[in-house]
C-alpha positions as CSV (number, residue, x, y, z in Angstrom):
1,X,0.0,0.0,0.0
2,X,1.5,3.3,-1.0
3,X,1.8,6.5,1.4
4,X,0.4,9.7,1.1
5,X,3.9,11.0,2.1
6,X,5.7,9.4,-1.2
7,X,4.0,10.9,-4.2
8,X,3.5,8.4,-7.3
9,X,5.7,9.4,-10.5
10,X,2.9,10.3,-12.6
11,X,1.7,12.7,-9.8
12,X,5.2,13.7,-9.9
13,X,5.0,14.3,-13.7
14,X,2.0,16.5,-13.7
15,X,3.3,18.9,-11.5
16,X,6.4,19.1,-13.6
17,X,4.0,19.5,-16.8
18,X,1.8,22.1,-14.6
19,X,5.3,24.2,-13.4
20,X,6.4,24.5,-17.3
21,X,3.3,25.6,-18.8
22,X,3.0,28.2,-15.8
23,X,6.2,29.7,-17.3
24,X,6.2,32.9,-19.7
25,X,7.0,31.7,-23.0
26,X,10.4,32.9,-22.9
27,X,11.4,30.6,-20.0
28,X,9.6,27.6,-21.4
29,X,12.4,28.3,-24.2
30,X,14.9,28.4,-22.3
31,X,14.0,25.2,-19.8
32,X,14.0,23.4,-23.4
33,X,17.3,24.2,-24.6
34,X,18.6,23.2,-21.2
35,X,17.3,19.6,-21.3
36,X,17.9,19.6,-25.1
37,X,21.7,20.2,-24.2
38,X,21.5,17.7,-21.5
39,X,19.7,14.9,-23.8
40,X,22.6,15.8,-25.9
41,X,25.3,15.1,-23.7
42,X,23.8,12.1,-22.3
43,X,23.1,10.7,-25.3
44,X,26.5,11.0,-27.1
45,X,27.5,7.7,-29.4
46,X,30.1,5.1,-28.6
47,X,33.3,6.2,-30.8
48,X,33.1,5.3,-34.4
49,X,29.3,5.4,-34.3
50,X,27.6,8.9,-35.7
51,X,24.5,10.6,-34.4
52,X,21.1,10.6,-36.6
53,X,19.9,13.9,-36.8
54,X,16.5,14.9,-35.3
């Protein structure tokens, strides 16, 4: 049985979801870039392998 204290992730997600699209448009950019720069890093190729573009 799950507590009250220890959220669920999906309840986890929509607050995440409701905190972007309370942002201004021009912070919503920039919260994007950020996690497309970290996706990026993270998601670098073994050497000799090349990335598919998006």
């Amino acid at each position: 049985m799950e507590s009250r204290d220890d959220p669920s992730d999906e309840a986890q997600g929509l607050r995440l979801v409701r905190a972007f699209l309370s942002l201004p448009p021009d912070r919503r950019a920039e919260v994007l870039a950020f996690v497309e720069d970290l996706v990026r890093v993270h998601a670098r190729p073994e050497e000799g392998q090349e990335i598919s573009p998006i």
